[in-house]
N, C-alpha and C positions, 0 to 999 in steps of 0.2 A: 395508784393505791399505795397504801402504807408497805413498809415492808414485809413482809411475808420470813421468817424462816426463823431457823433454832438460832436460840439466843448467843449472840457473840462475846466471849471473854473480852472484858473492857481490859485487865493486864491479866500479866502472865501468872500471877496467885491464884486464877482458875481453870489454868492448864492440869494434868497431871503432875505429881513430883519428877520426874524423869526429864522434862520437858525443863522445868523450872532451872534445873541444875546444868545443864545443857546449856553453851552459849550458841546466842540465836542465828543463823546461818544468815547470808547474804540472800538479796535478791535474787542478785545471778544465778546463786546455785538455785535454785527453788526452779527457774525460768531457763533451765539450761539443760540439753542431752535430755536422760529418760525421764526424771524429774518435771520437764515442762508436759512431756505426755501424761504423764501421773495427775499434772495439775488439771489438764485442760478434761483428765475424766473425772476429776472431783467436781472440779467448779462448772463443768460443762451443765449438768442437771438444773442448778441451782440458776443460772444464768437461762436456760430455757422456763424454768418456770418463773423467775424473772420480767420478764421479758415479757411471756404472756401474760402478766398481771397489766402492764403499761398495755398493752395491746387492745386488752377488750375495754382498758376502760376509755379509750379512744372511738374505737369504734360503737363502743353499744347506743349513740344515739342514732346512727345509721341503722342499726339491727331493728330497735324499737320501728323507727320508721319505716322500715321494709318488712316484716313479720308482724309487728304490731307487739303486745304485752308493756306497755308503756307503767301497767298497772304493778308489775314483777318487775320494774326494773331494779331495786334493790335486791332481789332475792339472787341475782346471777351474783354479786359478793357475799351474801350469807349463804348461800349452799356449797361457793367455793370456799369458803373459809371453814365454815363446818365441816367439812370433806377434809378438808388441812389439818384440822385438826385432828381426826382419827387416823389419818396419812400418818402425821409425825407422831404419833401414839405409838403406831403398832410397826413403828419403821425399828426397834429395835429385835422386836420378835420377829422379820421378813430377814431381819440380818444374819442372825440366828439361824433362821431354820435353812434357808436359801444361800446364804453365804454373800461377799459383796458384789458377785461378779452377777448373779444371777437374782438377787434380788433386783440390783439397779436396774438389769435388764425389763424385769418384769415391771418394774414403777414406771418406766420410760413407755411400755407400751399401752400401761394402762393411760398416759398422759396422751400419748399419740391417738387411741382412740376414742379419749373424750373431744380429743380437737375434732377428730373426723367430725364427730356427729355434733359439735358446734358448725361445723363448713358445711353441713347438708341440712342444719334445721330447716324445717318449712312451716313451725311454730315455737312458739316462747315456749311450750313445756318441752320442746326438743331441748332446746337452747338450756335449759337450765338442767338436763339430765346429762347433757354434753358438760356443762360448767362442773356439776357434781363429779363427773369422774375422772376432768382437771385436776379437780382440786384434788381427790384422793391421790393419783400419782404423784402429784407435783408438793402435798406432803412430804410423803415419802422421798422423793429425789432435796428436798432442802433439809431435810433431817439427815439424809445420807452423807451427803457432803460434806457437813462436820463428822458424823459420828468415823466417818471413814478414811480422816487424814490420821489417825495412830496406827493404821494399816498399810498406807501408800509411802510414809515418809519418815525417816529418821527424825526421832523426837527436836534436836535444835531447830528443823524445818516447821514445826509444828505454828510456830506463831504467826510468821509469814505465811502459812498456808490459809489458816483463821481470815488473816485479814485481806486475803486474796479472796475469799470464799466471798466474805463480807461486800469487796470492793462491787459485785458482780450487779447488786443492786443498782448500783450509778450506772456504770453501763449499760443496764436495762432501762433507766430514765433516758438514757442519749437515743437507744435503739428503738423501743416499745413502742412511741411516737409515732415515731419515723414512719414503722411496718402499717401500723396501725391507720394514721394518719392517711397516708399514701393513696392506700388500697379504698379508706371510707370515700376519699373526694375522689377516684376513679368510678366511683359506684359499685364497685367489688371488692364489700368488706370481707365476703366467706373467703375468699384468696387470702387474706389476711391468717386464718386459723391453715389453710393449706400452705401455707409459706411456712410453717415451724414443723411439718415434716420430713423437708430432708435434711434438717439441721439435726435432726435428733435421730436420723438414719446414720447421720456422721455419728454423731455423738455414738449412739450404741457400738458401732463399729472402731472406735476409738478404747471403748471402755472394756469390749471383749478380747482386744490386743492388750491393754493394760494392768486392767482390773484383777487382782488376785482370787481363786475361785473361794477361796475360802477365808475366816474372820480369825484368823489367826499364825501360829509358824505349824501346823500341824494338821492335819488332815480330821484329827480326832479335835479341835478346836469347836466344830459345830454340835460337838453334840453333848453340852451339856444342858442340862436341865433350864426350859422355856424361861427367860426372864418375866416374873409377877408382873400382872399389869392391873392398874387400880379401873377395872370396867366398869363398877356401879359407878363411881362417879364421872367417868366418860360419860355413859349413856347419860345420865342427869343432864350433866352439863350440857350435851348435844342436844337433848331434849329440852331444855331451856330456852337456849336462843333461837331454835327454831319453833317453839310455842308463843313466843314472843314477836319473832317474824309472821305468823298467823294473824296475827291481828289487823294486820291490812286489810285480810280479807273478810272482815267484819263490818256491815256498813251502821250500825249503829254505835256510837260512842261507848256506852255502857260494855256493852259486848267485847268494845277492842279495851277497855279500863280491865275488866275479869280478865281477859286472856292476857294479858300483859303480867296482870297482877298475878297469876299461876305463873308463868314464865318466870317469876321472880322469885317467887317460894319454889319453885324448882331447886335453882341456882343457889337459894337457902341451904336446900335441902342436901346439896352436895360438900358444905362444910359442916354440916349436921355428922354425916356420914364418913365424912374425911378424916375429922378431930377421933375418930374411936378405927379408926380401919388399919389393917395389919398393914397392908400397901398404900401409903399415901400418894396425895394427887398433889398437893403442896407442903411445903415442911412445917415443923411447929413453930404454933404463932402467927403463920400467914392468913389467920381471921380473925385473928384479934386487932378491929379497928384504934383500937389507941393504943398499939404501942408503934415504935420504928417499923417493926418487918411487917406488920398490918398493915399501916399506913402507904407501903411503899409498893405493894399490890396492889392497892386501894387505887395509887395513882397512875400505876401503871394500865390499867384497865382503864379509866377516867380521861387519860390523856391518846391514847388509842380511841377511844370513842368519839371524842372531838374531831381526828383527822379523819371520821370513814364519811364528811360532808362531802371529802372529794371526792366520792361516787358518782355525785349528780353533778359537778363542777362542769366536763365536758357537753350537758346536755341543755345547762343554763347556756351559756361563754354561746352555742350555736344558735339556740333559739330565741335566747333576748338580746346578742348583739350581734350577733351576724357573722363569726369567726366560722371560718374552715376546719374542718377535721382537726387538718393538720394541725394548725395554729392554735385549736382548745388543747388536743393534747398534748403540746411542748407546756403551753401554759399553768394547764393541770398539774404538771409534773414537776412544777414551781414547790408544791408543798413537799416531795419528797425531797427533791433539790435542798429544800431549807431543810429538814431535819437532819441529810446527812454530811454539810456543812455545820450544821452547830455541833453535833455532833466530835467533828472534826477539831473543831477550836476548842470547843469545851474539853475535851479527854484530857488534855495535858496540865490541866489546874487541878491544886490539891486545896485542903485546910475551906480558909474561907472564902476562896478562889469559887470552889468546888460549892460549896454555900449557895455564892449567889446565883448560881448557872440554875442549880436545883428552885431557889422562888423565882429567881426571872421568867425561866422558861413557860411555866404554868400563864403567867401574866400574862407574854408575848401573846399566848396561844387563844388565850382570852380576847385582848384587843383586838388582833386579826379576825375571826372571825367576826366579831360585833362590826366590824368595817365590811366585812364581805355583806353581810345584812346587808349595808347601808346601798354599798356599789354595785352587786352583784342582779338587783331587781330591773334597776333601770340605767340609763346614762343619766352622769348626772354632773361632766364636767368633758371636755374636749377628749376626742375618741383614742387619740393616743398616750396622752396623761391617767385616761382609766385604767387605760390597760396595763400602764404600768403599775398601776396605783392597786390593782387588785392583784398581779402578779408578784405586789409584794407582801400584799396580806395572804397569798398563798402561802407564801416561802415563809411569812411569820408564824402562821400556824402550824408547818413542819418545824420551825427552828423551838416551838414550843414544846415541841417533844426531843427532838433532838439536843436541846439544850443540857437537860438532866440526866439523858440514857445512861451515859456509862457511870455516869456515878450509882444512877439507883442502883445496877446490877454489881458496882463492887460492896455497896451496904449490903443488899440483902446477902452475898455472899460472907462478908463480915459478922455481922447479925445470924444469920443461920448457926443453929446447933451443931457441935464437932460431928460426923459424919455426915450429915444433910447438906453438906457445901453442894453435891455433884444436884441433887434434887434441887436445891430451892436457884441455882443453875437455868437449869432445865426449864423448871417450873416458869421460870418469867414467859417462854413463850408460850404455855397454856394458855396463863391470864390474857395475853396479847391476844392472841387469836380469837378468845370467848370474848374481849372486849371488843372486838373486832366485828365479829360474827351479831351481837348485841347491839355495838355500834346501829350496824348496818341495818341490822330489824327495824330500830325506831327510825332509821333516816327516811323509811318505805314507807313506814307508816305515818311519821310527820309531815311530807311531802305530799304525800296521797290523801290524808286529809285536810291539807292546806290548799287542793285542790287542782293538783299536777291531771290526776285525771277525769274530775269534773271541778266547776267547767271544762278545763286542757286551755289548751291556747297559750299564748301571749300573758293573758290575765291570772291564768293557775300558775303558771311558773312563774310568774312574779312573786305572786302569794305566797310559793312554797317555797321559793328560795331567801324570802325573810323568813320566816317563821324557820326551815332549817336553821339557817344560822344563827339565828339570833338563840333559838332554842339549845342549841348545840353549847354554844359557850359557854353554859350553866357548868359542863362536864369539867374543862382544864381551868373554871373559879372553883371549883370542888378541889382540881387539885394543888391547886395555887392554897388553899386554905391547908390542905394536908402536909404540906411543903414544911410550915412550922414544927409538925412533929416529928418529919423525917430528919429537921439536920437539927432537931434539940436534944438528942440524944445519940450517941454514939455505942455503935456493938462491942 
């Protein structure tokens, strides 16, 4: 899956001033004495829920095939993402009220017992009440993580901490697999969800030796008045992408067109209410489609919705070519792989550098999929040439996100009105997440009327996996076209 977590400072102009002025500390010190303990309780949260994002989406064609709900397979990433998103919402008021040591503890357990009751489903609505309360802790524990290295670490540590935090994503592509994988081709995929609790038995016991009790140098630090949180439009928004996920289970067309089409004026309705509300949910301008900071939402939503086709990637890659557990999920993990490589390459170009990364990426992400259409239904060229050959239209439709990222995140920073730097920040992983959550809605419902679960078979998943993709692509041509607006004017 895509990555999951608060938005990372592409440079240091979206650190605090304190941080800025501060030269940036070595690795070693960060990785060395109490400092490495410090680390391993920040980024430990982040790296388990991590982790378990590669995890289930390895095994969930095994789950389907042992439980059954072939029909809700998309819904176990729109409920976790959904759930994320109210997680990192209200992960600033748990810090608050609870302090860091005891909030974390409480995200951690709430994480620990959505796994349980994923490891003892004995149906798909277990399974997705277990996913739902994943996804709330594991919120909360990726929101923590950033919000709580100005608390663990001396401000020049701050940056390296960031990109430590960041790093833990790759590591979960190497690992997530692995666990995942493993366990699916032993035939004990629920081992898989009981293997991430004693890592998080370590973890809480690491974080109660480390973790300071309280959010500040003071004891009196917790108790200032509840940080505003913009709830109408939470609830909107959560109410959106899950009226919109509803539609699958609609079996006449008209029916899933009205419920989509509410789903949509939902999501209206929460920049309706944004543009006039004392606490916003995005900063000014972030709905005005034609200017810069519109547009740059626009795309960032657009280009997220493109990569959640990886949801179904592992259950194609098994069913119509014959690939193991193991080997769909390393595969799968090709699209992350590519976004956080371009990523990588891309951050260090400026001017027009920075330009082209912003239209290419969109393109990349467009061609890739339109290929996956092609190769992803049948064989249609020597069985290790496909393999490669789709493993790289994987990794192109992550590079098609990853190409752009850091720069969209320093515009919209640039662009953002003097005080709304920290918000429209912030804000990028809302969009992410609701694109996400959205994404995944229609992937359930494209798929599932393309006939994933009637007919089923061989013949449905062929079906569904063109019309996924090929449908999908429309999303990163939308932002491929918005790309011209983003770099023809400058904030």
């Amino acid at each position: 899956m895509t990555q999951l977590s608060t938005t990372v400072p592409a440079d240091s102009s979206s650190l605090p001033q304190e941080a800025q002025l501060s030269p940036t500390a070595s690795w070693g010190e960060l990785l060395s004495g109490r400092n490495a303990w410090r680390a391993v309780a920040v980024t430990g949260g982040v790296a388990l829920h991590a982790i378990n994002v590669h995890i289930v989406t390895t095994v969930l064609p095994s789950v389907v095939q042992d439980i059954g709900g072939v029909a809700w397979y998309a819904w176990n990433t729109t409920l976790f993402v959904v759930a994320s998103i109210l997680g990192a919402t209200l992960s600033a008021r748990l810090l608050q009220g609870l302090g860091p040591r005891r909030g974390y503890l409480a995200a951690l357990a709430l994480f620990v017992f959505g796994s349980m009751v994923c490891a003892l489903a004995p149906s798909m609505a277990w399974m997705l009440a277990g996913r739902t309360v994943q996804g709330l802790g594991g919120g909360v524990l990726a929101a923590f993580s950033y919000a709580l290295i100005r608390y663990m670490f001396d401000p020049r540590l701050w940056p390296r901490a960031v990109a430590l935090v960041s790093g833990m994503w790759g590591v979960a592509t190497l690992c997530g697999p692995a666990v995942g994988g493993v366990f699916a081709q032993l035939g004990h995929w629920r081992w898989a969800f009981w293997a991430l609790l004693p890592v998080a038995l370590v973890q809480a016991l690491i974080v109660y030796a480390q973790m300071p009790a309280h959010a500040g140098d003071s004891d009196d630090a917790g108790k200032a008045p509840p940080a505003a949180l913009p709830l109408t439009q939470i609830v909107l928004l959560i109410t959106s992408a899950l009226c919109i996920a509803m539609a699958s289970l609609f079996s006449t067309p008209l029916a899933q067109v009205a419920v989509v089409v509410v789903g949509l004026a939902l999501g209206w309705a929460v920049a309706r209410v944004d543009r006039h509300a004392s606490v916003r949910l995005l900063p000014t301008g972030a709905y005005a489609l034609f200017t810069p900071l519109g547009a740059i939402y626009a795309s960032v939503a657009l280009l997220l919705i493109g990569t959640t086709t990886e949801i179904f990637v592992p259950y194609f890659l098994q069913h119509l070519h014959g690939f193991s557990p193991l080997a769909a999920g390393y595969l799968t993990a090709a699209m992350a792989g590519g976004w956080s490589a371009a990523s990588l390459l891309s951050s260090g170009r400026t001017g027009a550098g920075a330009e082209r990364m912003l239209r290419l990426g969109p393109v990349v992400g467009t061609l890739s999929l339109a290929v996956l259409a092609l190769l992803m239904p049948v064989a249609r060229m020597e069985p290790v040439l496909q393999t490669i050959c789709m493993g790289l239209a994987l990794a192109g439709a992550g590079f098609g996100v990853g190409a752009g990222w850091p720069h969209l995140l320093t515009r919209v920073l640039s662009l953002a009105k003097p005080g709304e730097e920290n918000l429209a920040s912030t804000s990028i992983t809302t969009v992410q997440l609701y694109g996400m959550a959205v994404g995944a809605a229609v992937a359930g419902l494209v798929a599932n009327a393309a006939g994933l679960t009637q007919p089923g078979g061989n013949a449905g998943a062929q079906s569904a996996a063109v019309w996924l993709f090929a449908s999908f692509a429309v999303a990163p041509a939308l932002a491929a076209l918005l790309a011209r607006r983003i770099v023809g004017k400058r904030g």
